[in-house]
C-alpha positions, 0 to 999 in steps of 0.5 A: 222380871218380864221383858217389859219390865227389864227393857224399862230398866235398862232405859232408865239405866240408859236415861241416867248414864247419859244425863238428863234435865228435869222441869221442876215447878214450885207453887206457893198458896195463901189464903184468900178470903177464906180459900187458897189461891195460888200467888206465886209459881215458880218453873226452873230446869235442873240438869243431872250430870250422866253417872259413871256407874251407870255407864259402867253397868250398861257397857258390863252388861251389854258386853259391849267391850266384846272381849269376853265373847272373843276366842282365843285365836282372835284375842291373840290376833288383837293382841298382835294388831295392837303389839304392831300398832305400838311398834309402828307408833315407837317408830314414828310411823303412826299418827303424832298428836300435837297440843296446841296452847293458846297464848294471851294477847296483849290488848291493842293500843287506842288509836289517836283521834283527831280533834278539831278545835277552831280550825286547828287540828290536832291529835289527841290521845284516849286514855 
């Protein structure tokens, strides 16, 4: 494979790992006098959702998780950073996520209107 060629590839692989929406039109003919003529056209946008195994290939080839290039001494010194990270974590030391849930309301009652009738007010209720 050229460059050119391995570099359109991994765009494609690119375009397809992060999704995309493509135009589709559909054109419906009859015949009209003995020619065809268009009667209906039709245009709609369809979304592909990104694929996981493209993603997946683009990350393995590229390298982009770096452990494969590390060296040994540095992949130890990860390993400790992150060893450290959990201690302090156990310890409540490190960052605390909280879930936060949304509770349902119960609508409000309607306010009463007031309704004047022959000079008389008086209160009545929507329902």
């Amino acid at each position: 494979m050229t460059e050119k060629e391995e570099e359109r590839l991994s765009e494609a692989i690119l375009k397809v790992a992060l999704g995309f929406q493509v135009a589709e039109v559909t054109e419906e003919y009859a015949e009209v006098d003995g020619e065809l003529k268009l009667t209906k056209r039709k245009k709609t946008k369809k979304d592909v959702p990104p694929d996981l195994k493209a993603a997946q290939l683009l990350l393995g080839e590229n390298g982009l998780t770096g452990l494969e290039k590390m060296s040994d001494e540095e992949l130890n010194a990860e390993k400790e950073r992150l060893f450290a990270l959990l201690r302090s974590a156990e310890k409540g030391e490190g960052q605390v996520c909280v879930e936060s849930k949304k509770v349902a309301r119960k609508p409000r009652a309607k306010p009463r209107k007031k309704v004047k009738r022959s000079g008389k007010i008086t209160e009545k209720s929507e329902k």
